[in-house]
C-alpha positions in Angstrom: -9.5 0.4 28.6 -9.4 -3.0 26.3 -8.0 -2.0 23.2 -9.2 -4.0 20.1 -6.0 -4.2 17.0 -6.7 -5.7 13.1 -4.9 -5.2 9.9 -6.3 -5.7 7.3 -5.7 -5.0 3.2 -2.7 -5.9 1.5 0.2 -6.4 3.8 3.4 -4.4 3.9 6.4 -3.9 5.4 6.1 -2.0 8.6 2.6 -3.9 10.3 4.5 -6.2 12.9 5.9 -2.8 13.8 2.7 -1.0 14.9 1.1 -3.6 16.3 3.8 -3.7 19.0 3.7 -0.2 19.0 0.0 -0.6 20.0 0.2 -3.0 22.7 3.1 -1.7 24.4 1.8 2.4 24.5 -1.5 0.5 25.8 0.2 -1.5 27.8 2.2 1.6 29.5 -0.8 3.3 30.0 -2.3 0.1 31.5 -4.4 -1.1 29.5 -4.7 -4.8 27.5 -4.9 -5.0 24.2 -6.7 -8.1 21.9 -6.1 -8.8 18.6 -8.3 -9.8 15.6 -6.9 -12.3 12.9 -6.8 -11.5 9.3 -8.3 -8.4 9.2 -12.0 -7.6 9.4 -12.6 -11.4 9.0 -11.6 -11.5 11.9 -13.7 -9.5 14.1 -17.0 -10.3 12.3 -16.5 -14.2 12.6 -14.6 -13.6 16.5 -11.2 -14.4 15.6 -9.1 -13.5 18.2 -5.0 -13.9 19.4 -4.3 -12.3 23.0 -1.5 -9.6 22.5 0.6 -9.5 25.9 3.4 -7.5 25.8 5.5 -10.7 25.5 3.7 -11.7 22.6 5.3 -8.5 20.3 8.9 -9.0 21.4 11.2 -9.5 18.3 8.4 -8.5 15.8 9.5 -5.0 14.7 12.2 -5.9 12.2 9.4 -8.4 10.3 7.8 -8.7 7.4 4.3 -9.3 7.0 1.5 -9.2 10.0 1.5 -11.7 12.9 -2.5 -11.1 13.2 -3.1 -11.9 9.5 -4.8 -9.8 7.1 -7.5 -10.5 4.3 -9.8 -7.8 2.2 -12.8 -8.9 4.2 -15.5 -5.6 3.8 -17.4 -6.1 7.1 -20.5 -4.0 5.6 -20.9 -6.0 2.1 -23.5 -8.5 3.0 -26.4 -8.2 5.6 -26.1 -8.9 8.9 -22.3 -8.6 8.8 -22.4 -5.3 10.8 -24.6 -7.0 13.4 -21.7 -9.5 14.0 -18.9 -7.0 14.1 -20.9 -5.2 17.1 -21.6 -8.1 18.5 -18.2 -9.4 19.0 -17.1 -5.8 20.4 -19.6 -6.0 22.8 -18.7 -9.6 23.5 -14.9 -9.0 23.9 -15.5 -6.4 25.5 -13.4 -3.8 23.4 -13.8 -0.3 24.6 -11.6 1.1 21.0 -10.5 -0.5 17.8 -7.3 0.3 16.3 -7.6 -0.4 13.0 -4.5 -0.8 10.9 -4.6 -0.3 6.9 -5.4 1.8 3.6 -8.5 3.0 2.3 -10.5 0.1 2.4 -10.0 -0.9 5.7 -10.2 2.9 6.7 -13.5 3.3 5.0 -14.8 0.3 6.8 -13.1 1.6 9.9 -16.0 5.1 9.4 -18.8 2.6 8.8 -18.1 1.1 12.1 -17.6 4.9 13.6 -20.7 5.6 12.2 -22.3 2.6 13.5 -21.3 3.7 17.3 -18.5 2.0 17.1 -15.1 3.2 18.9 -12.7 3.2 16.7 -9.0 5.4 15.7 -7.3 4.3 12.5 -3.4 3.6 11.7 -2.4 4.8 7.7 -0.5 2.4 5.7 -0.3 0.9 2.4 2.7 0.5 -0.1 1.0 2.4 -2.6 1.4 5.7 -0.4 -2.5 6.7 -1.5 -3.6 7.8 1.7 -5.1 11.3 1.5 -3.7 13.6 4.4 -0.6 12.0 5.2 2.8 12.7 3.6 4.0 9.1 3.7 2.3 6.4 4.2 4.8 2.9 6.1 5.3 0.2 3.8 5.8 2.8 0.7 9.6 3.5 1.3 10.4 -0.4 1.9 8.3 -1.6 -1.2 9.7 0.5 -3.6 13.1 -0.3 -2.4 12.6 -3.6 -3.5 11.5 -2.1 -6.5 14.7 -0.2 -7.3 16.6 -2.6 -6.8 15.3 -4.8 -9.2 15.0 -1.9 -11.8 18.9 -1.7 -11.0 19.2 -5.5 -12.0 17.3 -5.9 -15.1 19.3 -2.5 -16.0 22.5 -5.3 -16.2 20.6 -7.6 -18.1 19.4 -5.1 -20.4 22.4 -3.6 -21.4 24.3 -7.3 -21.8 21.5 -7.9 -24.4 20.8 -4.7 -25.7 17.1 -4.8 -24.8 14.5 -2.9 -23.9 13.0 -3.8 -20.7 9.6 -2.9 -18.9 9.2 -2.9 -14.7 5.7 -3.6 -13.6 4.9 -2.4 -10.3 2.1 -2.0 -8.2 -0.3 0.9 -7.9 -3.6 0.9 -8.9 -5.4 4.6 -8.9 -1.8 6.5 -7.5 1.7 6.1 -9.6 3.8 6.7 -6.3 5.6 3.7 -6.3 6.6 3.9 -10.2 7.4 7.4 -9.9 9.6 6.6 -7.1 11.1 3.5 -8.7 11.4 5.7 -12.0 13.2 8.4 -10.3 15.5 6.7 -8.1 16.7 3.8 -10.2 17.3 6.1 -13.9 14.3 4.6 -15.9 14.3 6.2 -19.6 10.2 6.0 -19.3 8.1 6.0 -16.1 4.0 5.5 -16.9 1.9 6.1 -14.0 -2.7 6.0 -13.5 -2.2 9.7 -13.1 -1.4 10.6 -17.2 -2.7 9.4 -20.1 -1.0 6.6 -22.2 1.0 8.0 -24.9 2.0 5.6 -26.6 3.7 7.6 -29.5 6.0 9.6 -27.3 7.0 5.9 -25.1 8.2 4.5 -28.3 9.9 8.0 -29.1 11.4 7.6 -25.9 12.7 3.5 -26.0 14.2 4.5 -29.5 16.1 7.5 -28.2 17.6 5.6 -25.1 18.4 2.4 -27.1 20.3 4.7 -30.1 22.1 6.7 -27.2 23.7 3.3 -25.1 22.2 0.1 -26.6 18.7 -0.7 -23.9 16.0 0.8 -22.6 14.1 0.7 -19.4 10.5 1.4 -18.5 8.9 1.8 -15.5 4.9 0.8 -15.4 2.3 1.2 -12.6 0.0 -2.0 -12.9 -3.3 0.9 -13.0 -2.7 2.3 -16.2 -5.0 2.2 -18.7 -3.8 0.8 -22.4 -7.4 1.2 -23.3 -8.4 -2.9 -24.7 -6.3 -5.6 -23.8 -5.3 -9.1 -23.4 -5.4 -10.3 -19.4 -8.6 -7.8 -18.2 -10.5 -10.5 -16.2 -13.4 -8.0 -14.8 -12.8 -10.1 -11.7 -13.8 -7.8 -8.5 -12.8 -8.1 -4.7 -15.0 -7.2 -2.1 -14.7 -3.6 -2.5 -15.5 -3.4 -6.0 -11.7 -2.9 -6.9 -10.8 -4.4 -10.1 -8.2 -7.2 -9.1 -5.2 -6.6 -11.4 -2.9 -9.3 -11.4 -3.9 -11.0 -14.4 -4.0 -7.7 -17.0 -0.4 -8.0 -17.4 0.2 -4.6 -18.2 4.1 -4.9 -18.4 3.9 -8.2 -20.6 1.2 -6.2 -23.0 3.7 -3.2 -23.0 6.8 -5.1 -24.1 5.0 -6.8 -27.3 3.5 -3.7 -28.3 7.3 -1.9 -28.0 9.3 -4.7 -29.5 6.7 -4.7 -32.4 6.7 -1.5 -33.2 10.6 -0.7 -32.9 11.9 -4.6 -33.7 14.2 -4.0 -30.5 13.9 -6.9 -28.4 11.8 -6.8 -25.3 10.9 -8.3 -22.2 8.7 -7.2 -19.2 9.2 -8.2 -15.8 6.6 -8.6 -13.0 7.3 -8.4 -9.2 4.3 -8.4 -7.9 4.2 -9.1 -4.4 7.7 -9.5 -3.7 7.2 -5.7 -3.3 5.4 -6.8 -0.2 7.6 -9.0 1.8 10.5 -8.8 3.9 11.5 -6.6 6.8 10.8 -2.9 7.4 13.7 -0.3 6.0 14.1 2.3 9.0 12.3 5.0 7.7 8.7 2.2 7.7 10.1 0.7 11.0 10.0 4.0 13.2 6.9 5.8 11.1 4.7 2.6 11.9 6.0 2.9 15.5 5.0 6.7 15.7 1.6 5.8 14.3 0.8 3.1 16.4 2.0 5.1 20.0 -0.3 7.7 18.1 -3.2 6.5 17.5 -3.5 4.6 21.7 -2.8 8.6 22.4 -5.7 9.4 20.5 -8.1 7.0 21.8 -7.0 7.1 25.5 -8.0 11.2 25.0 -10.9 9.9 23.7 -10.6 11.5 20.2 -12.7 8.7 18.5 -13.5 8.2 14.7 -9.4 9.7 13.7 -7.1 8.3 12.2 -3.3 9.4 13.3 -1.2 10.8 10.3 2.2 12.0 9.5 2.2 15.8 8.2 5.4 17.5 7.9 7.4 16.6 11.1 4.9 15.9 13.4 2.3 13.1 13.9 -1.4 14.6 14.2 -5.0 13.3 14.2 -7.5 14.0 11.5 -11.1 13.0 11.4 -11.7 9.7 9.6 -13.6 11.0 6.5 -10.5 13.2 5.4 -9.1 9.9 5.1 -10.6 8.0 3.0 -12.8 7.9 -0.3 -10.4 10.0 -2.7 -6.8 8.8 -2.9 -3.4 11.1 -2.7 -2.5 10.9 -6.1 0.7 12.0 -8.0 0.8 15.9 -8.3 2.3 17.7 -11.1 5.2 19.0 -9.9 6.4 15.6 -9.0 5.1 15.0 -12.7 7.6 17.8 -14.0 10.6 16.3 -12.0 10.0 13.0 -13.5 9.9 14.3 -16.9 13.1 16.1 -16.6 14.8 13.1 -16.6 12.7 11.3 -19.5 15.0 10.1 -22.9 
């Protein structure tokens, strides 16, 4: 069997790691495996990098994705699934492993549906994948996050400030409620509540009276109804592309002006992204990988290998994707314990 391997989407922490994962349960079994460069770009325009088992030593502790990635939709514009097909049957792929979140899942059931052979590999920082319990990349990311919510926590109480954390997320709040949780925040706003504004400010006042600062934690999703920074750009899956709405930054003015405590915002953005897998993302990307060869070489087609409970299993493809794991409300009701 010639195994095919892409990731594609936003990269995270934890890819390098089951793309050697990939080639070496293949390559145990036998079998060769070929990669695609940046994502589904890649195997529409023929973009290939030969993956021997040489080629993945010293890649599980890194950042990032040797193949590339990119948010190419193969099925946007005619013809595009024509090529895809065509450089299967030209490669000579017999199954395509394709690594990523819900876009490149979704694309991953077009090509299923298509005739193509495909199994697909869960990640994504934001931890929205439905039917898993953790998606790699998630526990790395919001490390970083913490960790910075731990710094500006210095900074805020030198200056008596109040101080809001952007972080990603765009439909699911996992990585704020995470950050929000682990690193103390007085206010944690995630896609999955509706914007109170009254009870935020309620909230910065308390926590600045009590010890002098205040720290919020903000998904980048949230909607603060009309604002500054809303380009109505779109990428190639009709997502709304965020990084200009400056969520955080609209946050702080509207807290300092309301309260007159001083206030700045803070956006890391993709520095969420980078840098090497933590060990939880390192041997969950591993699992998945070995998983999903499993599940091709018993010729379990169109599934995607997922982590539930303890064990890894394989669920069809359409459980998948479509509607996101969001934040549920008892994780909601932990979260507010801890509010101001």
């Amino acid at each position: 069997m010639r195994f095919g391997v892409l990731t594609g989407g936003g990269d995270c922490p934890g890819l390098n790691a089951a793309i050697r994962a990939v080639v070496l349960r293949a390559g145990r079994a036998g079998h060769e495996t070929l990669g695609f460069r940046d994502g589904w770009k890649g195997l529409r325009d023929d973009l290939t990098m030969p993956l021997p088992g040489a080629a993945v030593q010293g890649i599980l502790g890194r950042g990032g994705t040797i193949l590339g990635s990119s948010r190419t939709n193969p099925f946007a514009k005619e013809g595009d699934a024509e090529k895809v097909l065509a450089t299967l049957g030209r490669e000579k792929i017999d199954v395509l492993v394709a690594i990523g979140g819900d876009d490149t899942l979704t694309a991953a059931r077009e090509l299923a549906k298509r005739g193509g052979k495909v199994v697909g590999v869960p990640k994504t920082m934001d931890n929205d994948v439905a039917g898993t319990d953790w998606t790699f990349g998630f526990h790395s990311a919001t490390a970083v996050a913490v960790d910075a919510l731990e710094r500006l926590r210095d900074t805020a109480a030198s200056h008596h400030r109040a101080i809001v954390l952007e972080v990603m997320g765009r439909h699911a709040g996992w990585v704020a409620l995470a950050t929000g949780l682990a690193g103390g925040a007085d206010v944690t706003l995630v896609p999955e509540e509706k914007y109170d504004e009254t009870a935020l400010l309620a909230h910065v006042r308390s926590a600045a009276s009590a010890r002098g600062y205040a720290l919020v934690v903000v998904s980048e999703g949230i909607d603060l109804g009309p604002q500054r920074g809303s380009t109505g750009g779109k990428d190639e899956f009709g997502h709304e592309l965020l990084r200009e709405r400056e969520v955080g930054a609209e946050l702080a003015r509207r807290i300092e002006a309301a309260t007159g405590i001083e206030t700045r915002s803070a956006q890391i953005g993709h520095i969420q992204r980078g840098g090497a897998p933590e060990l939880f993302d390192r041997i969950l990307a591993t699992r998945l990988g070995a998983a999903a060869v499993d599940l091709a070489l018993a010729g379990r087609f169109g599934e995607v290998a997922v982590l539930q409970g303890p064990r890894i299993r394989g669920i069809p493809l359409e459980e998948a994707v479509g509607t996101p794991k969001i934040v549920t409300p008892d994780w909601l009701d932990l979260l507010h314990t801890f509010d101001a």
